[in-house]
N, C-alpha and C positions, 0 to 999 in steps of 0.2 A: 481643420484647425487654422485662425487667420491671425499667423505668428505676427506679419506684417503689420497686422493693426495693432494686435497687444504691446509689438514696440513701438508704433509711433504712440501708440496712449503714451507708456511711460514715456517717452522722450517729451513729448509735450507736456507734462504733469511735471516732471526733474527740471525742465528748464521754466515753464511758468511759475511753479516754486520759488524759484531763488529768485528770476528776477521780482516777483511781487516782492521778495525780502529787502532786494538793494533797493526796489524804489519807496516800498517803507521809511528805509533809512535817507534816500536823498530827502524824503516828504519831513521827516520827522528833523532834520537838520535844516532843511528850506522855511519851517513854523517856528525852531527854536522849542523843539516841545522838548519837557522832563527828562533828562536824560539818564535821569536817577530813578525810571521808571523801573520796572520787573521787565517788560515788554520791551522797552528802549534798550537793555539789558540784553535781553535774548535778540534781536535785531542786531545791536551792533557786534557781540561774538558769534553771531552766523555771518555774519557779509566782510569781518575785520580780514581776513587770511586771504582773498584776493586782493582787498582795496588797500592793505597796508602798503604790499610793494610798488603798488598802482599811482599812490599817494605819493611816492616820492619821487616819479616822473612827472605825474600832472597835477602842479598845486590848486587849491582851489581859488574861486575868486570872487568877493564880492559877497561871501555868508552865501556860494552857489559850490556844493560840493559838485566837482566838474569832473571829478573820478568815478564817481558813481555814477555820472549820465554817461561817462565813454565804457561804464563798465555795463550796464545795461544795454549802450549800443552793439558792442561786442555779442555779448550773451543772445541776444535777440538775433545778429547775423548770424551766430553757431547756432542758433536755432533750427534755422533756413535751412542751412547746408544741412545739418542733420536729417533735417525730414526729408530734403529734397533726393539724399543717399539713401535712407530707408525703403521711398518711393518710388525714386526711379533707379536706384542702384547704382549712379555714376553723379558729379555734380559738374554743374555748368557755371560757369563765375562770372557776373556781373555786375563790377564796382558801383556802378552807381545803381542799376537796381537795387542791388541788396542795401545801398546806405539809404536811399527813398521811401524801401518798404520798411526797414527797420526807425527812421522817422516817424513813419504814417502807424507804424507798431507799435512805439513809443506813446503817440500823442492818443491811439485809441486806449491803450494801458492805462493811460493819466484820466482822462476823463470817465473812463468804468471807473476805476478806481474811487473818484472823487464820487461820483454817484452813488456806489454803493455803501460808500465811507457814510454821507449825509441822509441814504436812505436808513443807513445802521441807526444813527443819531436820532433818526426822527421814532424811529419802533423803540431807542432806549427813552425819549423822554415820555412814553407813553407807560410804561413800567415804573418810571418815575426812581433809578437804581439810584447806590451811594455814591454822591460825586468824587467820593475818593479813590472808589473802585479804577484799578490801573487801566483796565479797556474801555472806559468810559473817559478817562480824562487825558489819553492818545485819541480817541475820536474826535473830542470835541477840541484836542491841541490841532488836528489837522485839518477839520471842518470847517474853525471859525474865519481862517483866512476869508475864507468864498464865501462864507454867509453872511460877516460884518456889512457888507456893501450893498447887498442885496435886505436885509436889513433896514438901510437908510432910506433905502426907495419904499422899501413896506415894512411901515414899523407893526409891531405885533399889537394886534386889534382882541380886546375885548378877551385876554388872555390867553391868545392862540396866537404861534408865530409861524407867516404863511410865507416865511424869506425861503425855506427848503422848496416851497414849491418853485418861485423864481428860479433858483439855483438849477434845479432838475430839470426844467424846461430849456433852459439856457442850456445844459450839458446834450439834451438830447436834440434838439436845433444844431448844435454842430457839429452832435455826431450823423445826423441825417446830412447837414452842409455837406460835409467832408469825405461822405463815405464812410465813414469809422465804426 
C-alpha cells in the first residue's frame, strides 16, 4: 500500500485546486470579465473567505488585485512545505528559495493556464457553441487580452484566424526559455 503517494496526490490535487480558483479570479478581475457571470459566481464565493480578510490588509492597486497574487504566493509556498513533510517527514526552510520557486511556480501556472485557456477557445470555435453560453464568454473574456495583439501582426486570412497559433508558440518559447 503506498499511503505516501496517495497523500501527496491529494495534497497536490487540494492545493492545485484552489490555487487554479484564486488565479481564475485574479485572471477574471486582471480582463474586467462578467462578473455577473454563473462562473464568475461560483469563483468569487469559493476564493471570497480567505481574500476577504486578506483585502483589508493588502489593498489592491492599479485594477491589480494584489491579494490574490500574495494569496496564491502563500498557497503555492504551503504547498512546498506540505509536500516537502510528506516526503521527507521533516521541512527545511529557505526563504528565498521557497519565494523563487513559488515565482517560477507562479509564472509556469500563468502561462499553462493561458495555453490551455486559448487552446480551449480554438476546439470551442470549431463547434461553433452559443456565444452566450457562460464558459464560452469567460474564455474568450480571458483569452482576448493575449490574442488582440497577436491578431494585429496576423490578421485572420481567408476566414481562418491563425493569431492562437502565434499566441501558443510564443507561450511555449518561454516556457522552454525559462524552464517552466
Amino acid at each position: 500500500m503506498n499511503t505516501q503517494g496517495a497523500l501527496l496526490f491529494l495534497t497536490y490535487y487540494a492545493f492545485d485546486a484552489y490555487i487554479f480558483l484564486v488565479l481564475t479570479r485574479f485572471l477574471l478581475q486582471l480582463v474586467r470579465a462578467d462578473f455577473y457571470n454563473p462562473i464568475s459566481q461560483f469563483v468569487v464565493k469559493a476564493t471570497n473567505p480567505p481574500l476577504k480578510p486578506l483585502r483589508k490588509i493588502i489593498p489592491g492597486y492599479g485594477g491589480v488585485d494584489v491579494a490574490a497574487l500574495v494569496l496564491v504566493i502563500a498557497l503555492v509556498i504551503t504547498k512546498i512545505l506540505a509536500v516537502q513533510f510528506i516526503s521527507a517527514g521533516a521541512i527545511s526552510v529557505a526563504p528565498l528559495y521557497f519565494l523563487l520557486f513559488a515565482v517560477k511556480e507562479i509564472a509556469r501556472l500563468m502561462l499553462g493556464y493561458i495555453f490551455w485557456s486559448i487552446l480551449a477557445r480554438v476546439i470551442l470555435s470549431w463547434v461553433a457553441p452559443d456565444p452566450y453560453n457562460p464558459i464560452v464568454r469567460i474564455v474568450t473574456q480571458i483569452t482576448e487580452p493575449v490574442m488582440a495583439p497577436a491578431r494585429k501582426l496576423l490578421p485572420p486570412m481567408g476566414g481562418f484566424d491563425l493569431s492562437p497559433i502565434i499566441v501558443l508558440l510564443l507561450i511555449q518559447f518561454l516556457q522552454v526559455l525559462f524552464g517552466l
